[in-house]
C-alpha positions as CSV (number, residue, x, y, z in Angstrom):
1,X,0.0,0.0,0.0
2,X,1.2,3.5,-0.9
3,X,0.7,5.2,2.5
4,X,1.8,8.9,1.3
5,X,-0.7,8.6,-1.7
6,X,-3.3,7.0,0.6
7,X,-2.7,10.1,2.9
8,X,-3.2,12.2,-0.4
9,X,-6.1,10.9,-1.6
10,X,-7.8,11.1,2.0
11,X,-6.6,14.6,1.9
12,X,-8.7,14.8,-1.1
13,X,-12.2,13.0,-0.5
14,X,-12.0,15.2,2.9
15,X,-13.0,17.9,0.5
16,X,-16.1,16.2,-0.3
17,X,-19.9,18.2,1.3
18,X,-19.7,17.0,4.6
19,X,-23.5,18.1,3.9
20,X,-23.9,14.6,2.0
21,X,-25.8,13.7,-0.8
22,X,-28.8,11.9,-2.2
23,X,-28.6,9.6,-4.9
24,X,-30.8,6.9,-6.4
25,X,-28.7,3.6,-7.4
26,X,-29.3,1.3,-10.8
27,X,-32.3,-0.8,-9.6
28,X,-34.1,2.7,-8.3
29,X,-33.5,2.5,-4.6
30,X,-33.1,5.5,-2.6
31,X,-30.0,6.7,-0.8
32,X,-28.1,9.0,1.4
33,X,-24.2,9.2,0.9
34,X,-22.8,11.0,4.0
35,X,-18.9,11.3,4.5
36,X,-17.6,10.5,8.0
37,X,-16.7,14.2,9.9
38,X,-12.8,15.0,9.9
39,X,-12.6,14.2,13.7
40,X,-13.9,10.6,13.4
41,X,-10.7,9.0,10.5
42,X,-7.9,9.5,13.4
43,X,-9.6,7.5,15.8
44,X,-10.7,5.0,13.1
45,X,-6.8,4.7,12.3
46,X,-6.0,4.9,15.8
47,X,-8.7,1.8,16.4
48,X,-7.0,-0.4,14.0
49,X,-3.8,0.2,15.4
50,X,-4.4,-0.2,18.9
51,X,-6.5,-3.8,17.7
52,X,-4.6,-5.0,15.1
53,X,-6.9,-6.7,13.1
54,X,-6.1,-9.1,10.3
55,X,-9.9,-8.8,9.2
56,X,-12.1,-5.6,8.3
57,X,-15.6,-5.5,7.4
58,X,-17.3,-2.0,6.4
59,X,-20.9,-1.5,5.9
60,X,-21.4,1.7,3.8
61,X,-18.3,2.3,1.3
62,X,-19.3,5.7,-0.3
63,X,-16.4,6.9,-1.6
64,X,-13.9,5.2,0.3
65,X,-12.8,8.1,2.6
66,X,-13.9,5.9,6.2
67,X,-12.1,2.8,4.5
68,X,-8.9,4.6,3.9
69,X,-8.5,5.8,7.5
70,X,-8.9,2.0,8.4
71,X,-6.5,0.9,5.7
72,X,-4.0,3.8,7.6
73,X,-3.9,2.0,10.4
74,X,-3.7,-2.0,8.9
75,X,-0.9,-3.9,9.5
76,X,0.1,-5.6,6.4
77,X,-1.6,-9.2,7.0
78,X,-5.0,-7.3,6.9
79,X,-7.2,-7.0,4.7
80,X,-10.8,-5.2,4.2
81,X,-14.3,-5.6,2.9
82,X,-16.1,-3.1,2.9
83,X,-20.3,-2.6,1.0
84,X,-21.4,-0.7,-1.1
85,X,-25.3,0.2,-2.5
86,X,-24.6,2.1,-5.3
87,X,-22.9,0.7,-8.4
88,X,-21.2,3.1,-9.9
89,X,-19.4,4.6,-6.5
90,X,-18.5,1.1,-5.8
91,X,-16.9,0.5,-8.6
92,X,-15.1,3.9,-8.5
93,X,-13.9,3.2,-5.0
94,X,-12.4,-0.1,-5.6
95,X,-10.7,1.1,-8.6
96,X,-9.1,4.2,-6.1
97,X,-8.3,0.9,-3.7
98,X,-6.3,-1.0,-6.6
99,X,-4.4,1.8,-7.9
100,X,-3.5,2.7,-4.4
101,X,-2.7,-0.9,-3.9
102,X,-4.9,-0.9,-0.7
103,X,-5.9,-4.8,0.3
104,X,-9.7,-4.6,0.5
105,X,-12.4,-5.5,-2.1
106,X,-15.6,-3.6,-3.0
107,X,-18.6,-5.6,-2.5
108,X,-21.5,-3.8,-4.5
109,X,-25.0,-4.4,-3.5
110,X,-27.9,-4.1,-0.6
111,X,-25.8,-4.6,2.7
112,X,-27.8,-7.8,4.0
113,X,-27.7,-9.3,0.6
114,X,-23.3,-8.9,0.4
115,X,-23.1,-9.9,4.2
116,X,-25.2,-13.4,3.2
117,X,-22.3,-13.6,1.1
118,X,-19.2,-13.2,3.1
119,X,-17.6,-16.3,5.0
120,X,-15.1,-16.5,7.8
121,X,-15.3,-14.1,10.9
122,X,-14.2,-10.5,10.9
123,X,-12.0,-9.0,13.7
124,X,-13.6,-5.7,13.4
125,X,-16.8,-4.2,11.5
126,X,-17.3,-0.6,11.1
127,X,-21.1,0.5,10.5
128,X,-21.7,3.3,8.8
129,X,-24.7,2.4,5.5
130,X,-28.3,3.4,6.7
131,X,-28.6,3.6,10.2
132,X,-32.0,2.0,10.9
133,X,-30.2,-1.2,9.4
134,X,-27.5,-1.3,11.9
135,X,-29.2,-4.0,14.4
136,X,-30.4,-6.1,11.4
137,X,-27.2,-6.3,10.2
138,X,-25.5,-7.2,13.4
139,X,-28.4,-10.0,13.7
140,X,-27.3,-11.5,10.7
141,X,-23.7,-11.2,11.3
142,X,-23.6,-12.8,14.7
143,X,-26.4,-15.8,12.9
144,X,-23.9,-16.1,10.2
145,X,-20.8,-16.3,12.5
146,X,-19.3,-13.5,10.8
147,X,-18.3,-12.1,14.5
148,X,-16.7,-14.1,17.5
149,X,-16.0,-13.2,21.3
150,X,-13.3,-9.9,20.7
151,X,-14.4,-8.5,17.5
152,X,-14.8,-4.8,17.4
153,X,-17.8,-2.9,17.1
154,X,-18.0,0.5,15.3
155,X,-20.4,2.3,14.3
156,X,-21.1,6.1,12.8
157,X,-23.9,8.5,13.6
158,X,-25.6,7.3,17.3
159,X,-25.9,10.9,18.5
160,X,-26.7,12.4,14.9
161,X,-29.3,10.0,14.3
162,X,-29.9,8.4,17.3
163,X,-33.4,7.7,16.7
164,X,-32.5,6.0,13.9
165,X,-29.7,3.7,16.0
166,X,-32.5,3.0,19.0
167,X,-32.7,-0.5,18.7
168,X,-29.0,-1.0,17.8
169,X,-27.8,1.1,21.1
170,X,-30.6,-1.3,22.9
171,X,-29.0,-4.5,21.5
172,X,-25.8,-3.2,23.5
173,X,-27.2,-2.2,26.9
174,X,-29.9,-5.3,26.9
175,X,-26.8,-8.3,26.4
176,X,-24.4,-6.0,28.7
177,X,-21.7,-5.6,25.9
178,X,-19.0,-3.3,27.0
179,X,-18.9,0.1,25.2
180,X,-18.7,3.5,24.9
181,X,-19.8,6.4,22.8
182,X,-16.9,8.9,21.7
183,X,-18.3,12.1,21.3
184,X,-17.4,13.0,17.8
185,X,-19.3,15.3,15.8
186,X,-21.3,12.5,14.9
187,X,-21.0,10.0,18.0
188,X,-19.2,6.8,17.2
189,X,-19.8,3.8,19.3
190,X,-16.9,1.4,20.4
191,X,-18.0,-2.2,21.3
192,X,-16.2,-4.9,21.8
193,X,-17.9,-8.5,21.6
């Protein structure tokens, strides 16, 4: 991986509306494509550091930008997946992977549909696609034995759209899992299985 080009291009996509943006994807679906704040990367890059993963899972690609600050901080055994809706940005942001030689793959579709896909457990799993998703998802990675005891739980927007995250942020309080909220501009939960 080319770490000063990595840094470059994160330098770039951090120019992106923070505002976010609506989009509709090839089958007609509605979507929301919103950028993680400055202040949440470091501590992604810091997380991967500090746990050393040798698996990543993202939920919600978008550009890349999130995936980048996790590929920062990946040791080079590890490797990340990371899902995308739409087609087109997908394919955009694995291409920006391979020519900056990042070790992850793309997986383009409806998030539940790529994780019925994916085999072998993750050591970490970053949520960030729609947010009133987020407890399905887990449901079906933990049915799936996508997770194990010690894998990392992260995930965007639970003070932002907390409403949204409800039942997700209920999941962790009801089964006693430890955690905490970071107060980023967004909130980003930190949960550890």
């Amino acid at each position: 991986m080319h770490r000063t080009e990595v840094i470059s291009e994160i330098e770039l996509l951090e120019k992106f509306s923070k505002q976010g943006e609506s989009y509709t994807n090839s089958s007609g679906s509605y979507g929301w494509r919103n950028p993680i704040r400055s202040d949440t990367g470091i501590i992604l890059q810091s997380l991967v550091i500090a746990e050393d993963p040798v698996r990543i899972l993202e939920i919600g690609t978008a550009h890349g930008l999130s995936a980048l600050y996790l590929a920062l901080g990946m040791n080079e055994n590890c490797f990340i997946d990371t899902i995308e809706f739409d087609h087109d940005v997908g394919v955009d942001t694995q291409e920006r992977f391979d020519r900056l030689e990042v070790p992850g793959k793309v997986h383009i579709g409806e998030a539940l549909d790529m994780i019925n896909k994916l085999e072998g457990t993750y050591d970490l799993i970053f949520f960030d696609a729609q947010k009133s998703h987020y407890k399905r998802q887990l449901d079906l990675l933990l049915e799936k034995n996508l997770v194990k005891k010690g894998t990392l739980l992260l995930a965007d927007n639970v003070i932002d759209r907390s409403e949204e995250c409800a039942e997700f942020l209920h999941y962790f309080l009801e089964n006693g899992i430890n955690h905490t909220i970071i107060q980023t501009e967004c909130g980003l939960l930190v949960g550890k299985l």
